[in-house]
C-alpha positions in Angstrom: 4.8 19.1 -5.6 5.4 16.9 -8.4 3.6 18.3 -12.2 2.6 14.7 -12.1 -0.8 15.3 -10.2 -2.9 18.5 -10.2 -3.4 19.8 -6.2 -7.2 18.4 -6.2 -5.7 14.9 -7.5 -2.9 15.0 -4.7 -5.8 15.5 -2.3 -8.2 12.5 -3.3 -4.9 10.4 -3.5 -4.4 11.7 -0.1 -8.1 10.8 1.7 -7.9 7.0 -0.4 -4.6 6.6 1.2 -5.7 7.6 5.1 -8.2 5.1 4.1 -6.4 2.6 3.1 -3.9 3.0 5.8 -7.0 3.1 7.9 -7.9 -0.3 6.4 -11.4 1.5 4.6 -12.3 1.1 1.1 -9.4 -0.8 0.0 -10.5 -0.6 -3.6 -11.5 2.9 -4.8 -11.6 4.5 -8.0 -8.9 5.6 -9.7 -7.4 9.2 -9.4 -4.8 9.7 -12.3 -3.9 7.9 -15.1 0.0 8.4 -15.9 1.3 7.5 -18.7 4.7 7.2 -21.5 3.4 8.4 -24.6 6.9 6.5 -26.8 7.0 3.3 -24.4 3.9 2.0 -23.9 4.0 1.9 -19.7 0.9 3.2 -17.6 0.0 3.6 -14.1 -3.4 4.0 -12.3 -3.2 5.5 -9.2 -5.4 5.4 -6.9 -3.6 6.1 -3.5 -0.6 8.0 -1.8 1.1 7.2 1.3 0.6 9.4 3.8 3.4 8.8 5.9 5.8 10.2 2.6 3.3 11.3 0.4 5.5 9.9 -2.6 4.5 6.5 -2.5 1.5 6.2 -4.7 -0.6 2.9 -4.8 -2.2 1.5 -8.1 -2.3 -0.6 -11.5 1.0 -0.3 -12.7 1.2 -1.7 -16.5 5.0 -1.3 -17.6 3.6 -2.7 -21.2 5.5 -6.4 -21.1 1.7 -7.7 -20.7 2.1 -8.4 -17.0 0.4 -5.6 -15.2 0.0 -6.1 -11.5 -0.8 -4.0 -8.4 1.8 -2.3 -6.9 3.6 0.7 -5.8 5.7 3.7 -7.3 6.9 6.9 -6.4 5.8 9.7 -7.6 9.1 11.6 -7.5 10.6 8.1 -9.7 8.2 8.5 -12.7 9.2 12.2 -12.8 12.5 10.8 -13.6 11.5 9.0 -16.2 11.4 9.5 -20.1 10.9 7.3 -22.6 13.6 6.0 -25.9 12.6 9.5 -27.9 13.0 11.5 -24.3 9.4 11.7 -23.7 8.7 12.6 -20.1 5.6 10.7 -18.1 2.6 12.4 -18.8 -0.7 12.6 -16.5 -4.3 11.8 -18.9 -5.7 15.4 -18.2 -9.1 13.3 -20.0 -9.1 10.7 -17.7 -12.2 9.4 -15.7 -12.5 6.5 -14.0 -15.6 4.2 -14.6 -14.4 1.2 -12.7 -12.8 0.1 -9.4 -9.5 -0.3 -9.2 -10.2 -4.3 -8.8 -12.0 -4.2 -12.1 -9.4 -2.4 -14.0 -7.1 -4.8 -13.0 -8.9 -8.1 -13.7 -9.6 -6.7 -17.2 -5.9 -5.7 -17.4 -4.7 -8.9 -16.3 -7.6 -10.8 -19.0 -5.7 -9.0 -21.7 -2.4 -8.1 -21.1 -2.6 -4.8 -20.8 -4.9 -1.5 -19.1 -7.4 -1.4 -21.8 -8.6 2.3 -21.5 
């Protein structure tokens, strides 16, 4: 398992993707909040595939002021480290207080996820 995600964050990633696969709630709340603390990129995630359990399904903001929906996976952003070799790091203080749709209407209003 990825040091991305915490096991109880794998999980909920897990139900909201059977959901979405499922074609449920389509627009959950955020799980995790990932993040490059030297190059300014962040993802939401809100979902994993469960046919891989890789793929995960969020806000991506790659801080060039488009952010968009997408997907990633999970083992790719372990990969990644920033110019001063800083790895992705999760937001152990995140919590959600929107809807995925909302964070990324305010995202898309100003550029960038906002908090």
């Amino acid at each position: 398992m990825t040091p991305l995600i915490t096991a109880d964050e794998r999980t909920r990633l897990m139900a909201n993707g059977q959901a979405r696969a499922a074609g449920q709630d389509t627009d959950p709340l955020p799980v995790v909040r990932l993040f490059t603390p030297d190059a300014h990129a962040t993802w939401l995630l809100a979902s994993l595939d469960p046919a891989d359990g890789d793929t995960a399904h969020g806000l991506i903001d790659l801080g060039i002021g488009m952010p968009a929906l997408g997907t990633v996976k999970l083992s790719d952003l372990a990969a990644i480290v920033g110019p001063r070799q800083q790895p992705v790091m999760r937001d152990r203080y995140f919590q959600p207080v929107r809807r995925l749709s909302e964070y990324l209407r305010l995202a898309e209003d100003n550029g960038s996820i906002t908090d």
